[in-house]
N, CA, C and O atoms as a GROMACS GRO file, in nm:
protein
  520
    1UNK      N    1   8.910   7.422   5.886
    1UNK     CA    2   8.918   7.566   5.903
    1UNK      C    3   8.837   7.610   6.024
    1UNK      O    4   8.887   7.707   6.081
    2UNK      N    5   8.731   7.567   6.075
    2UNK     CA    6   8.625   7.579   6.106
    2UNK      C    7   8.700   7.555   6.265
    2UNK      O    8   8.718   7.642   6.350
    3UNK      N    9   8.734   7.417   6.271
    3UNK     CA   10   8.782   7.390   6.402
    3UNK      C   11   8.881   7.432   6.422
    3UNK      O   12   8.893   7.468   6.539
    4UNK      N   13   8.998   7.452   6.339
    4UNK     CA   14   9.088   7.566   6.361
    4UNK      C   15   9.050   7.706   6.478
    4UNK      O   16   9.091   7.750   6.585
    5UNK      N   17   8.959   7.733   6.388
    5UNK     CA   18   8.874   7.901   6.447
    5UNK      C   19   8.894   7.868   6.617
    5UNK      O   20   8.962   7.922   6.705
    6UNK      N   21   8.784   7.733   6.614
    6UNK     CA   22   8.769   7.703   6.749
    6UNK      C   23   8.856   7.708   6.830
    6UNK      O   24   8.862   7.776   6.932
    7UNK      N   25   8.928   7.635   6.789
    7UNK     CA   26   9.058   7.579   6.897
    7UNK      C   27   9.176   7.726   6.945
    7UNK      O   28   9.248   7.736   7.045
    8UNK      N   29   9.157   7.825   6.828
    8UNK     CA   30   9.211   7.949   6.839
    8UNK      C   31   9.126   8.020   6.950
    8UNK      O   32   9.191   8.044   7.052
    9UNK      N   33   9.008   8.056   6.952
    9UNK     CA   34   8.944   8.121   7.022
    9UNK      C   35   8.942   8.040   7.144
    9UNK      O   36   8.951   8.124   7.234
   10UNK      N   37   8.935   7.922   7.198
   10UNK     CA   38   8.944   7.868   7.338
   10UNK      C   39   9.089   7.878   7.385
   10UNK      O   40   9.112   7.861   7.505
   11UNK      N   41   9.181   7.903   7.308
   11UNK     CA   42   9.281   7.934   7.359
   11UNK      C   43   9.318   8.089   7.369
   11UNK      O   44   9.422   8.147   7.400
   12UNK      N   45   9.231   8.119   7.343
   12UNK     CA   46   9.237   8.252   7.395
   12UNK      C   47   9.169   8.313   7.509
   12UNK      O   48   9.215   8.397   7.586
   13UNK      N   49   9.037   8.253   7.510
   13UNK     CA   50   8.954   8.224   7.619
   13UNK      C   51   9.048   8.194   7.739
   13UNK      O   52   9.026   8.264   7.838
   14UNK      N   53   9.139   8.111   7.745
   14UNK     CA   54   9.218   8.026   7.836
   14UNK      C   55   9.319   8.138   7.832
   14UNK      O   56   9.353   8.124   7.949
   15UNK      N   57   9.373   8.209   7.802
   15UNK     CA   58   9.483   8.321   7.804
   15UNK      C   59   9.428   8.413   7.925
   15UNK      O   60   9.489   8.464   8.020
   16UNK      N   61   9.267   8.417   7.882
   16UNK     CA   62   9.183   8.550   7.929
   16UNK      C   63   9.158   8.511   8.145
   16UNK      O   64   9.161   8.582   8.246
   17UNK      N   65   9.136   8.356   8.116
   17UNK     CA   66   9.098   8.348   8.227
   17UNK      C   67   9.259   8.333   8.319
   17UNK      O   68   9.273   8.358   8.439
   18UNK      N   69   9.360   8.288   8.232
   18UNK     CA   70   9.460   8.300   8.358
   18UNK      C   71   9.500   8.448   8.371
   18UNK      O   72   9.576   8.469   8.465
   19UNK      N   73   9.468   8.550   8.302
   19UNK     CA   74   9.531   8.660   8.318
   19UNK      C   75   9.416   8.716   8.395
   19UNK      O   76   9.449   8.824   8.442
   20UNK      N   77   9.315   8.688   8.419
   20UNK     CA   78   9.191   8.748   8.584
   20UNK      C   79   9.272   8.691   8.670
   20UNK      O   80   9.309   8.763   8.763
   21UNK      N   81   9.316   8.564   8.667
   21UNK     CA   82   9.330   8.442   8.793
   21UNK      C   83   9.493   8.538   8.871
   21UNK      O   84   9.539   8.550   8.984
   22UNK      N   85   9.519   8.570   8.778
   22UNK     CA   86   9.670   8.683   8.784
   22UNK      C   87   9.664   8.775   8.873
   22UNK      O   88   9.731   8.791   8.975
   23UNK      N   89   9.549   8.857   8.814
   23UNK     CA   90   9.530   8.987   8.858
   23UNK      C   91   9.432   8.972   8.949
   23UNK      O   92   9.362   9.073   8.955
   24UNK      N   93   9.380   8.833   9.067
   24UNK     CA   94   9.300   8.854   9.156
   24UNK      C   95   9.373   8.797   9.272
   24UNK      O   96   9.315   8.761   9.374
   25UNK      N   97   9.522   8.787   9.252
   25UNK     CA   98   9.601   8.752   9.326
   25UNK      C   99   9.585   8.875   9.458
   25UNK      O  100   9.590   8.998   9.455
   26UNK      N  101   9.563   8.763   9.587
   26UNK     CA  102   9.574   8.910   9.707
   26UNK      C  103   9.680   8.910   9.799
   26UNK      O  104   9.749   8.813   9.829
   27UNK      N  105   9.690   9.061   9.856
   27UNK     CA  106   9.836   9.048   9.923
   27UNK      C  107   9.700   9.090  10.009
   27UNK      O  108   9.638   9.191   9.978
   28UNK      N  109   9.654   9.000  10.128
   28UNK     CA  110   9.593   9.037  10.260
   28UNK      C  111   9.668   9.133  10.329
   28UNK      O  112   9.618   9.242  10.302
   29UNK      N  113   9.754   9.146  10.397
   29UNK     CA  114   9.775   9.246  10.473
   29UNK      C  115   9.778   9.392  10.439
   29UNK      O  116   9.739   9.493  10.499
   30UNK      N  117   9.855   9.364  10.281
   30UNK     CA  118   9.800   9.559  10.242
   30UNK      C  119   9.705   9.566  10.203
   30UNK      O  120   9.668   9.682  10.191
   31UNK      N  121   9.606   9.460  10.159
   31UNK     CA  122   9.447   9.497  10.103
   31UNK      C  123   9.406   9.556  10.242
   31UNK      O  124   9.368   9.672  10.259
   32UNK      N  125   9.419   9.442  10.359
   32UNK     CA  126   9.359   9.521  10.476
   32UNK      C  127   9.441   9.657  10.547
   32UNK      O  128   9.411   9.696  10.660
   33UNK      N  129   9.514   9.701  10.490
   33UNK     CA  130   9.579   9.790  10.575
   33UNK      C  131   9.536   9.939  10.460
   33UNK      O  132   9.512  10.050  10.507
   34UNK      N  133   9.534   9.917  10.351
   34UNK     CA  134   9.407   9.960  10.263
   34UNK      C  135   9.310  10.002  10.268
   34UNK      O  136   9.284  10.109  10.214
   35UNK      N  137   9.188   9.905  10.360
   35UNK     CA  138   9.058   9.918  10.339
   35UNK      C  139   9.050   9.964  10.485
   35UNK      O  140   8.936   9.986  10.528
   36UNK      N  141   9.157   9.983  10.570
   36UNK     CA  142   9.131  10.074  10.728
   36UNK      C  143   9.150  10.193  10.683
   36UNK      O  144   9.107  10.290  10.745
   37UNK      N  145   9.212  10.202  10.580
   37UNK     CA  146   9.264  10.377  10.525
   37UNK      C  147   9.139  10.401  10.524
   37UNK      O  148   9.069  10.447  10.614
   38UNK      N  149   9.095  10.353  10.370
   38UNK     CA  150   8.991  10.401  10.294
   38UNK      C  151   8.878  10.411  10.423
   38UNK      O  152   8.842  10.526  10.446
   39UNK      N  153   8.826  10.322  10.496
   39UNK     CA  154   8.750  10.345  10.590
   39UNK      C  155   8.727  10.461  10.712
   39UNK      O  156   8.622  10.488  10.770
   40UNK      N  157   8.875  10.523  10.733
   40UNK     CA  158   8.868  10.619  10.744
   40UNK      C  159   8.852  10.713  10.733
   40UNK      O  160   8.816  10.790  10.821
   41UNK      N  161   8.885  10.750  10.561
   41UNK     CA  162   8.842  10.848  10.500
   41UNK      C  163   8.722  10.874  10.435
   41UNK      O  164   8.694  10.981  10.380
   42UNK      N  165   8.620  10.732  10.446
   42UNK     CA  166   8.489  10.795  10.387
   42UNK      C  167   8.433  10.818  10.543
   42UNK      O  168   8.336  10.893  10.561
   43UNK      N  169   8.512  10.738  10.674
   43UNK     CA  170   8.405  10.842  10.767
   43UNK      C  171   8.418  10.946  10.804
   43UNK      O  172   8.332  11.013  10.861
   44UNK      N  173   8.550  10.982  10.774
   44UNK     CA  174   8.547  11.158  10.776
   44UNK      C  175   8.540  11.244  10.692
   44UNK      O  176   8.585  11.358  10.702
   45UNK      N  177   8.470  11.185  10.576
   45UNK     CA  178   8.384  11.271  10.467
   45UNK      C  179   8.265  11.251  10.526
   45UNK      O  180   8.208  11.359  10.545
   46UNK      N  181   8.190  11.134  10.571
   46UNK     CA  182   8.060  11.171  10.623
   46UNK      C  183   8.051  11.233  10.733
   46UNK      O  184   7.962  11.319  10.737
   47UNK      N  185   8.146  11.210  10.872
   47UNK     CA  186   8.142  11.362  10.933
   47UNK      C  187   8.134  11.475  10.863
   47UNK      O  188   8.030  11.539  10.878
   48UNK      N  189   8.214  11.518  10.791
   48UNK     CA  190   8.203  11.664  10.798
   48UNK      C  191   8.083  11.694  10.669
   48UNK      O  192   8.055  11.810  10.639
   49UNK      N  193   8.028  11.595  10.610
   49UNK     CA  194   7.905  11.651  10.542
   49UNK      C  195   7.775  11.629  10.613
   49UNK      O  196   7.730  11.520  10.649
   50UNK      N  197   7.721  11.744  10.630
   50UNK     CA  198   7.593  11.792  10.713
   50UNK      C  199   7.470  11.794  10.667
   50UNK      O  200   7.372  11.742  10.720
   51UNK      N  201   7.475  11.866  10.546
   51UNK     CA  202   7.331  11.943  10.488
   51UNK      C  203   7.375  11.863  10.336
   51UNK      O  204   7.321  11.768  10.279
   52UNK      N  205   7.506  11.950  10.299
   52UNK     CA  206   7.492  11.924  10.138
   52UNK      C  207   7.576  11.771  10.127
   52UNK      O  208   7.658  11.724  10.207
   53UNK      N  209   7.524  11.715   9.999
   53UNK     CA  210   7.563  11.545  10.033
   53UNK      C  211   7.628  11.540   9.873
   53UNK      O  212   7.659  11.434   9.819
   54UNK      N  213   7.640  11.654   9.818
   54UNK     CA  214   7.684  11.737   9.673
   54UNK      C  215   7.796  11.772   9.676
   54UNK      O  216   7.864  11.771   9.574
   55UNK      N  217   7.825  11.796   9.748
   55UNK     CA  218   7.969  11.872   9.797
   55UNK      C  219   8.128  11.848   9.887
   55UNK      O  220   8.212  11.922   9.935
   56UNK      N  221   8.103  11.652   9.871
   56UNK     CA  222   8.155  11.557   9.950
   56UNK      C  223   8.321  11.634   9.860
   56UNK      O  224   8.398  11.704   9.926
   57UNK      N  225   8.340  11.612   9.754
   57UNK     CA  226   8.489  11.637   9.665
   57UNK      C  227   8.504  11.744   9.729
   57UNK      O  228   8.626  11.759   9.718
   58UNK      N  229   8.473  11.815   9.778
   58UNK     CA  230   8.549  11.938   9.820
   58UNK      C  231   8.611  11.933  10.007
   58UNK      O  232   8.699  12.002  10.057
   59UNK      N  233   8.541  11.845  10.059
   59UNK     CA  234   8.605  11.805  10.141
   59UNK      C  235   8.743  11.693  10.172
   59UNK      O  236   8.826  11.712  10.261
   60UNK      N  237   8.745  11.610  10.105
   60UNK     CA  238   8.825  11.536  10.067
   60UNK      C  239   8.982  11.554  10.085
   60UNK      O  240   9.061  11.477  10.140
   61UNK      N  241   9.010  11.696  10.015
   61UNK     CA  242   9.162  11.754  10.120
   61UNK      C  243   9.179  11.746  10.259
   61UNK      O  244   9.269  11.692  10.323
   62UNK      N  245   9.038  11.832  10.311
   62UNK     CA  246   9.065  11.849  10.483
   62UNK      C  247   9.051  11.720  10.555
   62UNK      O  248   9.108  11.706  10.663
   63UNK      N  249   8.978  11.621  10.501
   63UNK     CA  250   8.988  11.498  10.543
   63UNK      C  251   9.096  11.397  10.523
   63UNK      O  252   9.123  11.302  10.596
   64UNK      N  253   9.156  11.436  10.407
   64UNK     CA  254   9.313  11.379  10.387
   64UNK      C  255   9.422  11.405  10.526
   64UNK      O  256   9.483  11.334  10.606
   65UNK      N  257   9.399  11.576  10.492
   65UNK     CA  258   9.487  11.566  10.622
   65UNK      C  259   9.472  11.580  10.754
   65UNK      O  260   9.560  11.604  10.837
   66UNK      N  261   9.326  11.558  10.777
   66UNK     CA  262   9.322  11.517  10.948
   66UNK      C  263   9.383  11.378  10.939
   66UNK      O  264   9.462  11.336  11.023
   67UNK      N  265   9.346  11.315  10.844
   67UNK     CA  266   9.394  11.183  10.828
   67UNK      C  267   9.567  11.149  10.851
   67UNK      O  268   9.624  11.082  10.937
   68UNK      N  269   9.623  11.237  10.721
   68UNK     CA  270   9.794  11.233  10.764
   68UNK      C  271   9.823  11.302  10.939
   68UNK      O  272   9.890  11.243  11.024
   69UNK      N  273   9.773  11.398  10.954
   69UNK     CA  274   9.833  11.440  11.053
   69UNK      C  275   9.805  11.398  11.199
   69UNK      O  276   9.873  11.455  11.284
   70UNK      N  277   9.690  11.282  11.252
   70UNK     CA  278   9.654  11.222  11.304
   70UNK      C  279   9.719  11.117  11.361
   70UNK      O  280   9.727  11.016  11.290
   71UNK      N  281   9.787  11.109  11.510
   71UNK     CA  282   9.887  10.995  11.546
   71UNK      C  283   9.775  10.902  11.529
   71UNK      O  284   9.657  10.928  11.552
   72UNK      N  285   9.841  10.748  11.471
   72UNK     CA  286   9.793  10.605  11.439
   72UNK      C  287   9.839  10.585  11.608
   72UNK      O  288   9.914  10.647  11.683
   73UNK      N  289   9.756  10.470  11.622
   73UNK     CA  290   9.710  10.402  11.761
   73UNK      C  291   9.847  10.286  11.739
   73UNK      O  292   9.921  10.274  11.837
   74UNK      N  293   9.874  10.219  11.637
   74UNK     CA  294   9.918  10.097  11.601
   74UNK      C  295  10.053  10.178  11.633
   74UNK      O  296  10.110  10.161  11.741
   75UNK      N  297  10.097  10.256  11.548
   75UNK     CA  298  10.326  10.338  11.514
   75UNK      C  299  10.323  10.460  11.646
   75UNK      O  300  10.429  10.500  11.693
   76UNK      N  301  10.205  10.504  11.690
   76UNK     CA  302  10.222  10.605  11.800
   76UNK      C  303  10.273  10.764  11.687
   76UNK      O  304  10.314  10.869  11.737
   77UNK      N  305  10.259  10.744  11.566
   77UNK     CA  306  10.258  10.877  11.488
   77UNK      C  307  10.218  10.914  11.365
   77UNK      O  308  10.148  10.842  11.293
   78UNK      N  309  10.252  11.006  11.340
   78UNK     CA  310  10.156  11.034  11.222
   78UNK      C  311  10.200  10.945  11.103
   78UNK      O  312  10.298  10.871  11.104
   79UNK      N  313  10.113  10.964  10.998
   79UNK     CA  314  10.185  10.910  10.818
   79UNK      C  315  10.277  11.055  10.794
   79UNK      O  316  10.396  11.053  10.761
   80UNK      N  317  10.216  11.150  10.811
   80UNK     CA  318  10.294  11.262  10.779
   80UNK      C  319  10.452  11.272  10.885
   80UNK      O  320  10.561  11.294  10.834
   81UNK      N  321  10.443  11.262  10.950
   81UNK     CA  322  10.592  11.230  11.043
   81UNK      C  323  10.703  11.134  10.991
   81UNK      O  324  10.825  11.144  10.985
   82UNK      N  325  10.590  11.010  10.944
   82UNK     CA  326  10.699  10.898  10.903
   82UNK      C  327  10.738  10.916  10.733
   82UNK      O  328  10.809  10.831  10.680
   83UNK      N  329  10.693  11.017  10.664
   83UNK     CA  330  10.735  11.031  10.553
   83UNK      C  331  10.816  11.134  10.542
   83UNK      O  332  10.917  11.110  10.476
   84UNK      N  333  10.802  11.272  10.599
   84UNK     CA  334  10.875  11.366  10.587
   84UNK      C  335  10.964  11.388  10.722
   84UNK      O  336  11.006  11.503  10.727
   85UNK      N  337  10.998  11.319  10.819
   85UNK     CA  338  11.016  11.354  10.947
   85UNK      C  339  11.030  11.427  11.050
   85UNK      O  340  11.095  11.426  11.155
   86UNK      N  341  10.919  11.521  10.973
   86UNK     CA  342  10.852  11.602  11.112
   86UNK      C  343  10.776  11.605  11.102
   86UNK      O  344  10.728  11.552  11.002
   87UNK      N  345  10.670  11.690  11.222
   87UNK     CA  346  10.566  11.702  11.239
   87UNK      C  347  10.515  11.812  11.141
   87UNK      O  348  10.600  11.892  11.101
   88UNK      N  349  10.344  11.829  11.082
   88UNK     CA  350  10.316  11.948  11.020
   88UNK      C  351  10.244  12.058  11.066
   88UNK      O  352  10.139  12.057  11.130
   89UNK      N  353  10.312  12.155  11.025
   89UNK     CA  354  10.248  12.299  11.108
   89UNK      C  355  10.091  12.314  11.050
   89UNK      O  356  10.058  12.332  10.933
   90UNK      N  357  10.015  12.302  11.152
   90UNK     CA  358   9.870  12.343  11.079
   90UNK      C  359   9.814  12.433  11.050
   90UNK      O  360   9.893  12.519  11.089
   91UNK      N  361   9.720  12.493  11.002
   91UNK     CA  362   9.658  12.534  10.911
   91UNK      C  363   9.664  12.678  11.064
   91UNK      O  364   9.714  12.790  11.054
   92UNK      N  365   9.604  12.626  11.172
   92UNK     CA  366   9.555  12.711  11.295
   92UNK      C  367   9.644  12.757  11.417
   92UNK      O  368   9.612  12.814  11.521
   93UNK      N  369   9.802  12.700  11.357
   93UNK     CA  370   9.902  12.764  11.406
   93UNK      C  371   9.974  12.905  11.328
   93UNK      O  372  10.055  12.990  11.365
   94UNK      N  373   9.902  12.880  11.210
   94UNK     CA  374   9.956  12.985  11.132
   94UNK      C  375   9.877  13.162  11.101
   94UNK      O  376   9.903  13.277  11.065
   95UNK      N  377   9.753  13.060  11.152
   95UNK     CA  378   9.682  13.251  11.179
   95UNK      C  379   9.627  13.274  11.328
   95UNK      O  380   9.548  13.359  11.368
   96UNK      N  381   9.681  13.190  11.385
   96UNK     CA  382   9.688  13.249  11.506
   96UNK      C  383   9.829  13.192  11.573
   96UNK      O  384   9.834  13.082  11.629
   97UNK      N  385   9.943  13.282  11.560
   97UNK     CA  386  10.057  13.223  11.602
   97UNK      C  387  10.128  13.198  11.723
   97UNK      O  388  10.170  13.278  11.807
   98UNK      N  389  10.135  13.068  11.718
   98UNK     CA  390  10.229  12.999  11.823
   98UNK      C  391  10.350  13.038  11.878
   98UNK      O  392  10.425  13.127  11.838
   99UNK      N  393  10.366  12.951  11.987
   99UNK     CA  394  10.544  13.015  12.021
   99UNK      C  395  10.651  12.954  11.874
   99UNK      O  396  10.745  13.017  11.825
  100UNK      N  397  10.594  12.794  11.823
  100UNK     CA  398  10.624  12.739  11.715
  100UNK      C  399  10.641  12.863  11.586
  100UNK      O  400  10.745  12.926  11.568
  101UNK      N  401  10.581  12.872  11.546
  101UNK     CA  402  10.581  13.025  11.450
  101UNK      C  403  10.646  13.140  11.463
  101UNK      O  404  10.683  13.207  11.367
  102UNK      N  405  10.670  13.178  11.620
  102UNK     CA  406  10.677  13.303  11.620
  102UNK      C  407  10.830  13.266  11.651
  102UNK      O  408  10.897  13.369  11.650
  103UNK      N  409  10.899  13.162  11.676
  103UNK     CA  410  11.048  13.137  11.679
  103UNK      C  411  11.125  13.069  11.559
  103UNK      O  412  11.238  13.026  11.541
  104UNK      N  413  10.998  13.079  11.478
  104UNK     CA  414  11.067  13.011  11.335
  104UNK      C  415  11.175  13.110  11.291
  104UNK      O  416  11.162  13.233  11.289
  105UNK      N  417  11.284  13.038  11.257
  105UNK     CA  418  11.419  13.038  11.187
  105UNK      C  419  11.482  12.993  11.073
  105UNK      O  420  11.552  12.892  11.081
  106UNK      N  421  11.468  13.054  10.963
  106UNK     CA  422  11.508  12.964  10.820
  106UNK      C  423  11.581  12.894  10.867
  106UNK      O  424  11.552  12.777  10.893
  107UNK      N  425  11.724  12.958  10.895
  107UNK     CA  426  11.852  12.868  10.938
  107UNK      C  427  11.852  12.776  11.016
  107UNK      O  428  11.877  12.662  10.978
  108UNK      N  429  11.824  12.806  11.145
  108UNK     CA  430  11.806  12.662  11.242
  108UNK      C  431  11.696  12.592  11.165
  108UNK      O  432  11.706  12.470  11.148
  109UNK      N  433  11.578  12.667  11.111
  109UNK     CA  434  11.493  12.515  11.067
  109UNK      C  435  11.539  12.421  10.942
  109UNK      O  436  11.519  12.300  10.934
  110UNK      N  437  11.589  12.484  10.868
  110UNK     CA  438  11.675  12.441  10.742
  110UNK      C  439  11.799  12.267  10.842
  110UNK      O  440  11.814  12.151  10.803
  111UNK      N  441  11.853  12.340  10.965
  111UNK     CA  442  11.946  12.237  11.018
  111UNK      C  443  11.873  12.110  11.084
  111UNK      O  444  11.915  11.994  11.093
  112UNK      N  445  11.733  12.175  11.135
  112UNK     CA  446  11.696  12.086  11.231
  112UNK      C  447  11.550  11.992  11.108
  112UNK      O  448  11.489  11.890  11.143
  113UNK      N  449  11.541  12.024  11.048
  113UNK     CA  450  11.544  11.924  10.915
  113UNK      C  451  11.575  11.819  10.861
  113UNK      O  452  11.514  11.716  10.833
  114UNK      N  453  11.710  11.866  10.846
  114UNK     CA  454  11.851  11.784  10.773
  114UNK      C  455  11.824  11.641  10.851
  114UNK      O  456  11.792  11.529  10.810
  115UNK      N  457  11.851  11.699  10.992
  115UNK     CA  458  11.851  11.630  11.109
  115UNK      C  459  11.788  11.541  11.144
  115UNK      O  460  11.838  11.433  11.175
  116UNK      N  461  11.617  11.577  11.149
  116UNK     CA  462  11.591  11.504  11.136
  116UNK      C  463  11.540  11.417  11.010
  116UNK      O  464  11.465  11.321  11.025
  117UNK      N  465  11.579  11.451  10.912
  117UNK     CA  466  11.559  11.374  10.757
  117UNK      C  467  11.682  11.177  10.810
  117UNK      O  468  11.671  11.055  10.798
  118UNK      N  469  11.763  11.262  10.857
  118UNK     CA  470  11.883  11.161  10.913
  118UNK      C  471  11.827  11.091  10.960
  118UNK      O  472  11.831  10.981  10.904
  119UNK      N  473  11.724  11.100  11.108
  119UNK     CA  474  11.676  10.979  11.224
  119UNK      C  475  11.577  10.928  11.112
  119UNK      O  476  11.552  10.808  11.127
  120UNK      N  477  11.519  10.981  11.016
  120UNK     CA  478  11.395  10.900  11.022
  120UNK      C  479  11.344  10.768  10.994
  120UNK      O  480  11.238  10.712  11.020
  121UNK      N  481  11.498  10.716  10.907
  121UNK     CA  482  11.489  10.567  10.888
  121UNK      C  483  11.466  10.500  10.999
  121UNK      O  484  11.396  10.398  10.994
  122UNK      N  485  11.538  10.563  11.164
  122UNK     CA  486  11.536  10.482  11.328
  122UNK      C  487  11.401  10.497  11.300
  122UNK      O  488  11.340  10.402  11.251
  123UNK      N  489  11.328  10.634  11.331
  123UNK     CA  490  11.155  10.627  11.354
  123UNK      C  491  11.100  10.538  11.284
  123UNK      O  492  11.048  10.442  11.340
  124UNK      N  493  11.098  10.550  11.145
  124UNK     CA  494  11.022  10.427  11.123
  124UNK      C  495  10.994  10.296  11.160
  124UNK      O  496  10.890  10.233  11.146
  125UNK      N  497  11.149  10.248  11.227
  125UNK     CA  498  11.219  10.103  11.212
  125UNK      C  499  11.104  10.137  11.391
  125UNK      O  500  11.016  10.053  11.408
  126UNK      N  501  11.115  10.245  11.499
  126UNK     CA  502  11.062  10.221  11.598
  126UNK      C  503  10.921  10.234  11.548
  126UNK      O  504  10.839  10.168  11.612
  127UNK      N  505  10.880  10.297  11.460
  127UNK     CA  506  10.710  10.240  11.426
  127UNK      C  507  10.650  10.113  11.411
  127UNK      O  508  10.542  10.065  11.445
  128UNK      N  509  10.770  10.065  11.339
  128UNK     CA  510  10.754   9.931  11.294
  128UNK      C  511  10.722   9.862  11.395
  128UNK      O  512  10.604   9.830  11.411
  129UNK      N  513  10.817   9.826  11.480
  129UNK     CA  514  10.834   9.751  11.603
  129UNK      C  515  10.717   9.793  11.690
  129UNK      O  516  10.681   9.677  11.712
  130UNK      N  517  10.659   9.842  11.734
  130UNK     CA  518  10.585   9.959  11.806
  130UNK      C  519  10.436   9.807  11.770
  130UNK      O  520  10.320   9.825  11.806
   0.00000   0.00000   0.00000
């Protein structure tokens, strides 16, 4: 009975360690393509915290999206470009308005959208390559 127990529990033991050995499997290139993100974004939480070192979560949006909206050195454009395929109107085109703004058009922008929703599989494929 006794060694029964045993032989149950080391085989479970042995369940435990191939299922770490599983889950420490690495895909290198997105771990590192990962840890350039993340590296980015805690240094532009420590830019923009000054005084209070309390108050890092509340920056975290505006640092998201300097982050999306920021052309990459590597694709020549933004994350935000290659997901939605356009560019995003910022925050400082909108209260102080641009020629961009001040010629906005539901209709043409509704078309020129579509449009480019169409190329953006090419853009990517030229990010890729890039």
């Amino acid at each position: 009975m006794l060694l029964e127990m045993f032989k149950e529990e080391e085989g479970e033991q042995e369940k435990e360690k191939e299922e770490k050995r599983r889950r420490k499997q690495v895909k290198p290139v997105a771990n590192g393509q990962v840890e350039v993100t993340n590296k980015e974004i805690v240094a532009g939480i420590k830019t923009r915290l000054s005084l209070s070192q309390t108050k890092w979560v509340d920056e975290v949006p505006y640092v998201l999206w300097a982050h999306h909206t920021t052309p990459k050195r590597s694709t020549g454009e933004t994350p935000f470009s290659l997901v939605y395929g356009t560019e995003a109107v910022i925050p400082a085109e909108i209260r102080v308005p641009t020629h961009r703004i001040l010629a906005f058009d539901v209709e043409s922008n509704s078309f020129i959208l579509r449009e480019n929703l169409n190329l953006l599989e090419e853009r990517r494929i030229m990010a890729f390559i890039r």
